[in-house]
N, C-alpha and C positions, 0 to 999 in steps of 0.2 A: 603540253598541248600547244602551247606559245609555237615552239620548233615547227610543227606542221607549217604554219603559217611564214617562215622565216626564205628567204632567198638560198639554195642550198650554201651555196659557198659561206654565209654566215655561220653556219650553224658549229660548225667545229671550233672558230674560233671565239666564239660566244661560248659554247658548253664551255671549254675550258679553262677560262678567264671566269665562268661560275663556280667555277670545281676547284678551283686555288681560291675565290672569294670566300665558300662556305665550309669545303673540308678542308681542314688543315691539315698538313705533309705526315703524313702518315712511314712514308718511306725508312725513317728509322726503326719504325716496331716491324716491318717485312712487307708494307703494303706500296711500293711506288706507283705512284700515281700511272695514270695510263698513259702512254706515248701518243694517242690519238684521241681525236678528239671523238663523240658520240655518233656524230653520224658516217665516219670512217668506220668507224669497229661497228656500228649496225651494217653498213653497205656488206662487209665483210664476213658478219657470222651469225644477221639475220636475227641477231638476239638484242634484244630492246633492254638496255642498261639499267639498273636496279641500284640501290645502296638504301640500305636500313640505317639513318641515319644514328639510331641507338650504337651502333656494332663499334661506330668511331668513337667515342667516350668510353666505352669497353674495351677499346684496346688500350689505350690511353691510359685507362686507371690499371693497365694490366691485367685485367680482370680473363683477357681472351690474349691467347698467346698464339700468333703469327708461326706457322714452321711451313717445311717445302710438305710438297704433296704426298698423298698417302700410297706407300707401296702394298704394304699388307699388315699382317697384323702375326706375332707371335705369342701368344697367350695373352697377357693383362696388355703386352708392349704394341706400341705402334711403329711399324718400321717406315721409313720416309723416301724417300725418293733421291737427299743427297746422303744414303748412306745413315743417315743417324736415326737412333731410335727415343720416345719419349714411351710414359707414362703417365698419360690425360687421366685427368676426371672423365672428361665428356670428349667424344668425338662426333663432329658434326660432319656428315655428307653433304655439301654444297656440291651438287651434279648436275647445274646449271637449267636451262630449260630447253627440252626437247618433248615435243608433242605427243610420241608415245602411243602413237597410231599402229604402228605396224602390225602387232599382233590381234589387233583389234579388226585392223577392216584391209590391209596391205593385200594380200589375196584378191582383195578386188579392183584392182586398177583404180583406186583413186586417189594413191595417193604419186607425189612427181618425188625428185632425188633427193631431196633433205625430209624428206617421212611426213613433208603437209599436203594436205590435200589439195587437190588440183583445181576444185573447182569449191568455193566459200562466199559465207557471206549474203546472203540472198538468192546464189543460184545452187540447185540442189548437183552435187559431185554425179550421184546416180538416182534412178526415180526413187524418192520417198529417202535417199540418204542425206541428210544434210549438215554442214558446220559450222559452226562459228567461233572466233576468237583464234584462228588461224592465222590472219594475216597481221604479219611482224610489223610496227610503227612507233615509232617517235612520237606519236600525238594523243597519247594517252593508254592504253591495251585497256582498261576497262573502259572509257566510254567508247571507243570503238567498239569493242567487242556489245555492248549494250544496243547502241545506233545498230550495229548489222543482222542481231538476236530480232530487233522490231521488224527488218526486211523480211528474214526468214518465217517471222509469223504472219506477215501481210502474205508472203507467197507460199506458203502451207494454205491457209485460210482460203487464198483464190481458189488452189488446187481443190481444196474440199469440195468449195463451193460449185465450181467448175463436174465435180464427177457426181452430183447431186441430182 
């Protein structure tokens, strides 16, 4: 939440210098660190940076084992992306976060070209349709998304009140 607060030009080189402070190089088990700093790869893909700090001690003790991406899958085997295949216990889908509107409400104009809504947060997208926890930030996704859940009930509530 600190970042919101921060001068932009700081923020990358500050994430990063926290990101070698707290996680350690991870880069021999298959995980290298990211070349950019948080609010570059936010500017860029809109998606607000995550680490379950558990998953680093899990690789670490081996516990979770690092391979290239999944291409498909041949019976028990999983086939990979450089060509090679394993035989997991567990296969986990990490499919990043995308909002998943589309078949939902995409038909009706509200949502713009990366599948969020156009209009969020306190103002309704269409009469009576409204969202929240749409807009991508640095400065916490749940209390924001909390702060703009309160807007939208003050301006539901006026609405009511208002057609009374």
């Amino acid at each position: 939440m600190a970042i919101k607060h921060l001068p932009p030009d700081w923020v990358d080189p500050i994430s990063k210098t926290q990101r070698k402070l707290s996680i350690p190089d991870l880069a021999p088990y298959g995980l290298p660190r990211p070349e950019h700093g948080i609010r570059t790869a936010f500017l860029a893909t809109g998606v607000t940076p995550i680490l379950d700090v558990g998953i680093v001690g899990a690789v670490r003790r081996g516990l979770v084992e690092i391979v290239a991406a999944v291409a498909g899958f041949d019976g028990a085997e999983v086939l990979l992306a450089d060509g090679s295949r394993v035989d997991p216990d567990v296969v986990i889908a990490a499919t990043g976060f995308r909002p998943g509107l589309d078949g939902l409400v995409g038909h009706l104009g509200a949502l713009g070209p990366r599948g969020l809504p156009t209009h969020t947060d306190g103002e309704p997208a269409l009469p009576g349709l409204w969202f929240v926890g749409f807009v991508p930030t640095l400065g916490g996704q749940l209390r924001e998304g909390s702060i703009a859940a309160a807007k939208v009930a003050a301006a539901v509530t006026a609405s009511l009140r208002a057609a009374v």
